[in-house]
C-alpha positions in Angstrom: -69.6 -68.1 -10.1 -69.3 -71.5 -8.3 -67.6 -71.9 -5.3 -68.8 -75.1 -3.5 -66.2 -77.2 -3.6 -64.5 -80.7 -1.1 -61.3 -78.6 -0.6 -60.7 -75.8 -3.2 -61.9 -75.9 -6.4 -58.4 -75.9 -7.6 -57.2 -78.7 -5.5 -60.1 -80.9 -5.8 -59.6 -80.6 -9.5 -56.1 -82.2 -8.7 -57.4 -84.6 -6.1 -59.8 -86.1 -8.3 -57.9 -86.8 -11.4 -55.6 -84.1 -12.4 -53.0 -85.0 -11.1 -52.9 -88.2 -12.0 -53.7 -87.5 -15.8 -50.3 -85.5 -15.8 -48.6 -88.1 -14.4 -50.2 -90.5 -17.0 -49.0 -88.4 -19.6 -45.5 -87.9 -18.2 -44.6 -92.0 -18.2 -46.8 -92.6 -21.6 -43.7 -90.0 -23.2 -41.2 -91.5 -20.8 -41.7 -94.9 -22.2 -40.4 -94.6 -25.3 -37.3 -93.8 -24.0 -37.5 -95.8 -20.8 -34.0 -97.8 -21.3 -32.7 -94.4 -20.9 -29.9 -94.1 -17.8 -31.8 -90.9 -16.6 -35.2 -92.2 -17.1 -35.2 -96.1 -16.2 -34.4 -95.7 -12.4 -38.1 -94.2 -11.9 -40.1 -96.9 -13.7 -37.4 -99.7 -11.8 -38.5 -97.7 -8.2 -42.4 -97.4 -8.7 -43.2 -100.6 -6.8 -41.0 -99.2 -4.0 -42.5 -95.5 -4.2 -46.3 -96.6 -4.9 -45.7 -99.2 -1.9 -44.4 -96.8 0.7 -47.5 -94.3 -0.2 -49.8 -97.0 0.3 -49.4 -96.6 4.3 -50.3 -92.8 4.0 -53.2 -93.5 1.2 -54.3 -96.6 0.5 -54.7 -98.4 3.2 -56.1 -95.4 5.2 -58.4 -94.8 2.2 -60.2 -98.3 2.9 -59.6 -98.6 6.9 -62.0 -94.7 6.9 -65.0 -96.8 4.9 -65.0 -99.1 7.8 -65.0 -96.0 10.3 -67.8 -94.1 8.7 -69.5 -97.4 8.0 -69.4 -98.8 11.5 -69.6 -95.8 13.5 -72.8 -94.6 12.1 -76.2 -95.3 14.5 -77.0 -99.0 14.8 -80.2 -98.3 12.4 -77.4 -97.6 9.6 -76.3 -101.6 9.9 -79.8 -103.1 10.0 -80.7 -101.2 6.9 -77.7 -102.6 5.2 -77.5 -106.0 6.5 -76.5 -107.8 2.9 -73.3 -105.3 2.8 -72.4 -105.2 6.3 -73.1 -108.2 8.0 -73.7 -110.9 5.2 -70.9 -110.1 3.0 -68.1 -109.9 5.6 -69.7 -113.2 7.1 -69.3 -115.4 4.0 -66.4 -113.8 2.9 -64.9 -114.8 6.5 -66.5 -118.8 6.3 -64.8 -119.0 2.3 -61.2 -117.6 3.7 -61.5 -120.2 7.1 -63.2 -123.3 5.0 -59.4 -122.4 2.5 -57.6 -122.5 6.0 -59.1 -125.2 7.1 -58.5 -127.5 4.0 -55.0 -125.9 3.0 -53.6 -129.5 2.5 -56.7 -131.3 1.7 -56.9 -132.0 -2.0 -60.5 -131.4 -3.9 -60.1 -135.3 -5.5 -62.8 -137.5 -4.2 -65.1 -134.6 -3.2 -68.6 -133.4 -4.3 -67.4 -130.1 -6.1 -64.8 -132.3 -7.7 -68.0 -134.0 -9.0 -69.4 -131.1 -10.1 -66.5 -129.7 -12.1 -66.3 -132.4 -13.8 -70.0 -132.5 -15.2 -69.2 -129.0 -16.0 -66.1 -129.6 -17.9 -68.8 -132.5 -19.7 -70.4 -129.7 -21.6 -67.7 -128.0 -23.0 -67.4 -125.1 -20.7 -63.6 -124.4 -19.5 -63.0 -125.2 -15.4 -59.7 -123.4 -14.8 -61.1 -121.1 -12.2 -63.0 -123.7 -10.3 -59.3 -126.2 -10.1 -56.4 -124.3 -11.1 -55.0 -127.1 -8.4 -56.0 -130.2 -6.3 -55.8 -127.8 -3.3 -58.5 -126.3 -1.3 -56.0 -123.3 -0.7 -55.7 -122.6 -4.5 -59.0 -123.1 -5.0 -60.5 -120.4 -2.5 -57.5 -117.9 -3.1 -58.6 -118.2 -6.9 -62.5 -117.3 -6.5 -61.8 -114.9 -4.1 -58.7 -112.8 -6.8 -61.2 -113.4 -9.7 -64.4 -112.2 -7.1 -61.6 -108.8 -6.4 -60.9 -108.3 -10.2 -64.4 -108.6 -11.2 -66.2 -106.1 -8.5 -63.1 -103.5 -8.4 -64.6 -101.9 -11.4 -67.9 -101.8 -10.4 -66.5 -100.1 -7.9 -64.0 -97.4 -9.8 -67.0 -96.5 -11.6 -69.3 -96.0 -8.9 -66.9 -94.0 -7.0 -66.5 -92.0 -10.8 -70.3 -91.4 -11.3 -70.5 -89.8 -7.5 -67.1 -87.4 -8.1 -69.4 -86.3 -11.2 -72.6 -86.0 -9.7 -71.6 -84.3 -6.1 -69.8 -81.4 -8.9 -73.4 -81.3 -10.7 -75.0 -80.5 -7.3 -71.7 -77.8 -6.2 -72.3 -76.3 -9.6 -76.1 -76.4 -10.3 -75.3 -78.4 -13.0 -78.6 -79.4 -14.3 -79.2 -83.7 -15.6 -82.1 -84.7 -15.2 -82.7 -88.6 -13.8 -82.8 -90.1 -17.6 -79.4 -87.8 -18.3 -77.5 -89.2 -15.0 -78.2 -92.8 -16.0 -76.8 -92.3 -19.0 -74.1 -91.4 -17.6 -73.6 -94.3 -15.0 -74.4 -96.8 -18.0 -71.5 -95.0 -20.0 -69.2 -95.2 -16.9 -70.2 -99.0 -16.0 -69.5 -99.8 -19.6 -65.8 -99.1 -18.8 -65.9 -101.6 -16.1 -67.2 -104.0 -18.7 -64.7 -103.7 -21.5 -62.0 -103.6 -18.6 -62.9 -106.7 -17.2 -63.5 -108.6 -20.7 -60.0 -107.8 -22.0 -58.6 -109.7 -19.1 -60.6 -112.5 -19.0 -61.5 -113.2 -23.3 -58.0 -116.0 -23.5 -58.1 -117.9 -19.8 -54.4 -117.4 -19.0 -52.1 -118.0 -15.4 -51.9 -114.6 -13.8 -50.5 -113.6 -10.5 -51.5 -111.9 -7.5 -48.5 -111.0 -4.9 -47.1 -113.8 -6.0 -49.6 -116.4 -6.3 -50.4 -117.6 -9.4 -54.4 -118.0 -10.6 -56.2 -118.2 -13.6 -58.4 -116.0 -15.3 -61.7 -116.7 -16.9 -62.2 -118.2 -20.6 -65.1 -115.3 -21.6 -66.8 -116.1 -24.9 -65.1 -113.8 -27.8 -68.2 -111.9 -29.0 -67.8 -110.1 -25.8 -64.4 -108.1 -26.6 -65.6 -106.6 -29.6 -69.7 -105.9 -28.5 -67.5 -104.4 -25.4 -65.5 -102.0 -27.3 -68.7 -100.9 -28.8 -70.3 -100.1 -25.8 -67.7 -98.2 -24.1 -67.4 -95.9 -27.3 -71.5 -95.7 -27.6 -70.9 -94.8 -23.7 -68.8 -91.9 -24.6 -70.8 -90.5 -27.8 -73.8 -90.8 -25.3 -72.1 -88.7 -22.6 -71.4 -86.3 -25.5 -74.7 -86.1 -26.3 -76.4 -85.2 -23.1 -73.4 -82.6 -22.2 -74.4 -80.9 -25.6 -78.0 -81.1 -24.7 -77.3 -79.5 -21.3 -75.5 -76.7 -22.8 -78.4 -76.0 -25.5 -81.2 -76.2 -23.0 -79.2 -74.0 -20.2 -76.2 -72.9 -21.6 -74.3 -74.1 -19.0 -70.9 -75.9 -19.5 -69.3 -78.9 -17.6 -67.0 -77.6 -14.9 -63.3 -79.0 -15.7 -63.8 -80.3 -11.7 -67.3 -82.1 -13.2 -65.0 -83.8 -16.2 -62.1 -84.9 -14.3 -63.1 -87.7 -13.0 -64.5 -89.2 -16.0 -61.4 -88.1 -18.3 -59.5 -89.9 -15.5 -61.9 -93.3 -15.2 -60.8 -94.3 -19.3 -57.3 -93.2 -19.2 -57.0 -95.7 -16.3 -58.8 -98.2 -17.3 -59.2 -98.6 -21.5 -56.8 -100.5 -22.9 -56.3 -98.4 -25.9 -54.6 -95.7 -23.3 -53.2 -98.5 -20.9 -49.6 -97.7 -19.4 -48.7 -101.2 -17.7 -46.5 -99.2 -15.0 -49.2 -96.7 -14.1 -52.2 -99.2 -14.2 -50.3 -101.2 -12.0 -49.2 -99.1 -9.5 -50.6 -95.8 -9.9 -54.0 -95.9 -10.1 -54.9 -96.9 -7.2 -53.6 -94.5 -5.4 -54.9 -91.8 -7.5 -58.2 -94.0 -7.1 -57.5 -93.4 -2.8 -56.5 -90.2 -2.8 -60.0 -89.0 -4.7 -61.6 -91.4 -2.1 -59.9 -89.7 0.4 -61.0 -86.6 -0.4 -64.6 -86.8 -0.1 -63.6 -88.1 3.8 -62.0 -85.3 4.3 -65.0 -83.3 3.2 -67.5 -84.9 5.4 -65.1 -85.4 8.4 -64.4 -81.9 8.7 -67.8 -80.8 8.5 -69.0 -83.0 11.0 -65.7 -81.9 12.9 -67.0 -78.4 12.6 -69.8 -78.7 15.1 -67.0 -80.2 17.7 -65.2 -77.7 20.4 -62.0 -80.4 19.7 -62.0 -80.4 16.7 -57.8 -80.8 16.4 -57.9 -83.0 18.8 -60.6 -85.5 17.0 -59.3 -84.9 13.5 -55.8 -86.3 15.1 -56.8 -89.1 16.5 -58.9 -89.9 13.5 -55.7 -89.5 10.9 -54.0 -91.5 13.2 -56.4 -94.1 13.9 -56.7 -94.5 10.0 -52.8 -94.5 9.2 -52.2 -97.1 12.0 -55.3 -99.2 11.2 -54.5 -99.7 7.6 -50.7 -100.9 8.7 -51.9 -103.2 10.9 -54.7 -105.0 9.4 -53.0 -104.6 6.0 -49.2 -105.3 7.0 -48.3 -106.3 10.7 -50.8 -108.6 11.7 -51.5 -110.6 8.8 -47.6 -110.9 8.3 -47.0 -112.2 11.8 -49.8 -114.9 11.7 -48.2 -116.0 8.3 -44.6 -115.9 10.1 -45.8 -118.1 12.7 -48.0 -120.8 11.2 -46.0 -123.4 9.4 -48.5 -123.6 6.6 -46.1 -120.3 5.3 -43.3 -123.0 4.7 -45.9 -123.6 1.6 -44.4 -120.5 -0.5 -48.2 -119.0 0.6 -48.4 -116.2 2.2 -52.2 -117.3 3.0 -52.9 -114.6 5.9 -51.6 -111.7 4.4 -53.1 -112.7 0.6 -56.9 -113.4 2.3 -56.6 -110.1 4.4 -55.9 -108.1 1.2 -58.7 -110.1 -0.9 -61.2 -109.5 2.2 -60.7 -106.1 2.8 -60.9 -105.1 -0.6 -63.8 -106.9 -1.4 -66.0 -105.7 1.7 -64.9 -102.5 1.2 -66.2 -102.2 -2.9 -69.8 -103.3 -0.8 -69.1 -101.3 2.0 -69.2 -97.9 -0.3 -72.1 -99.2 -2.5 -74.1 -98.5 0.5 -72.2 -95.3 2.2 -72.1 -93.0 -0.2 -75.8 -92.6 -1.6 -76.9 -89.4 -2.4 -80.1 -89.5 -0.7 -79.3 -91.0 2.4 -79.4 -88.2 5.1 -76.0 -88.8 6.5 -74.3 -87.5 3.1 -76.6 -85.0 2.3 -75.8 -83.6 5.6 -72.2 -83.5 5.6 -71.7 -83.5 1.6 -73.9 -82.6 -0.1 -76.1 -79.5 1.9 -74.5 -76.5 2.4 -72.6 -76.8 6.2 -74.7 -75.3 9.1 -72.2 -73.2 11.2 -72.5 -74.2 14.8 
């Protein structure tokens, strides 16, 4: 019988996707109905309700990759320079050079120039100069940069939900079987992506409006055929798995993945749950596998109340103030706000978001020492 599990195995299978597939089903029903005087109130408050968990999930959810990121030995940073030092470093020069400029216009410089020969072969510019701005200009690559890696992301995070179960359960995929199943994920990512970019279109970001890219349209249909090859392949090497071993998927294993395309497939898209639902259901999986590997390295601790305090607290106030409060009050005080732009607040969103997908690419390998330790070994008592 298995019995490794992050929290319990019933919770966990909660934490990483049950819940939110119930809740997906719930406003799927709902919504054909949704006028309805007893059911519209609760689709009119889920910005209110997914924005007031964001301070206890979310945010914390992001602000605890930093901690485990940063706090790590020094070696941990100059093995991962590109992700921890590069990224935030460019990312950081983009947002100031956008600051810098946010009244200059774009007419009369060199990428001006280069647009323009662009737009000379036939290829569609919107993203490069949605305006004469600088401002627009650098808040659009950095939205479309967000939109583009966030999936790479949700399925990375999917794939290691799925295999850290395969190790707790003695699940046996071999390498060729487990990149079948990352391929079958990414392909999610893909389709996801293409549907919003296949028409280029003005789209808006918390209130500031960007456009999307102007894809080729061969990609939406190949797309759709490799998400649903994806899915007949993942079939396949569960079915082999079970014939070679006669072992079955846990329902903790499969959650994940269930949960990864009713998110993100259009086919089983609900605009108010894509919107505002998933990604907290994405943090609160995230959150779990802290949890895990805080509390055993807590374990070894004599404080171990004490520290686990300080660090809930340190991630709850972190994510308020580097998400909310200081961004906000820069924006409040700079008269560039009189712009309509909330320029601060926007760029601290779109950095933090973006590092963080990078951050992770790096933190949570299987076979780096740090994780095997505290997630994936069995916990040395102290």
């Amino acid at each position: 019988m298995n019995t490794r599990s992050l929290t319990t195995r019933t919770l966990d299978f909660w934490l990483l996707g049950g819940a939110s597939l119930l809740l997906w089903l719930i406003m799927t029903l709902l919504q054909f109905d949704r006028s309805h005087p007893a059911i519209q109130p609760y689709f009119s408050n889920t910005p209110y309700i997914t924005a007031s968990l964001a301070l206890v999930v979310n945010y914390p959810h992001f602000i605890a990759s930093y901690k485990l990121a940063y706090t790590r030995n020094g070696g941990f940073i100059r093995q991962h320079p590109l992700a921890l030092v590069l990224v935030p470093g460019l990312l950081l020069f983009v947002i100031i050079a956008g600051y810098m400029g946010f009244d200059e216009q774009i007419a009369g410089s060199g990428w001006e120039r280069l647009v323009h020969q662009i737009q000379a072969e036939g290829f569609s510019v919107g993203i490069l100069y949605p305006s004469p701005y600088w401002r627009d200009f650098v808040l659009g690559l950095l939205i479309n940069l967000m939109f583009f890696t966030v999936g790479w992301h949700y399925t990375k995070q999917t794939f290691g939900c799925m295999m850290v179960y395969a190790h707790y359960d003695h699940y046996p995929l071999s390498k060729p079987q487990r990149l079948v199943i990352r391929y079958a994920l990414l392909s999610v990512w893909w389709l996801s992506f293409i549907s919003g970019n296949i028409r280029q279109t003005t789209a808006q970001f918390s209130g500031f409006h960007y456009m999307t890219l102007d894809l080729p349209d061969f990609l939406w249909p190949l797309s759709q055929f490799l998400v649903l090859l994806g899915l007949a392949a993942i079939c396949v090497v569960l079915y082999r798995v079970y014939r070679q071993s006669g072992k079955k998927p846990s329902p903790q294993f499969l959650v994940a993945g269930v949960a990864l395309y009713i998110w993100w497939l259009p086919w089983t898209r609900q605009a108010d749950f894509y919107g505002y639902w998933v990604p907290f259901f994405h943090s609160l999986q995230y959150l779990a596998f802290v949890y895990t590997v805080e509390n055993n390295r807590l374990k070894r601790q004599s404080r171990q109340a004490i520290a686990a305090t300080v660090i809930i607290l340190g991630l709850l106030a972190g994510g308020w103030l580097l998400f909310e409060y200081l961004p906000r009050s820069l924006d409040m005080a700079n008269t560039k706000a009189l712009h309509g732009i909330a320029y601060c607040f926007l760029t601290a969103t779109l950095f933090i978001n973006i590092h963080h997908y990078f951050i992770d690419h790096v933190l949570w390998r299987m076979s780096d020492p740090h994780i095997r330790r505290w997630l994936i070994a069995d916990v040395m008592q102290p």
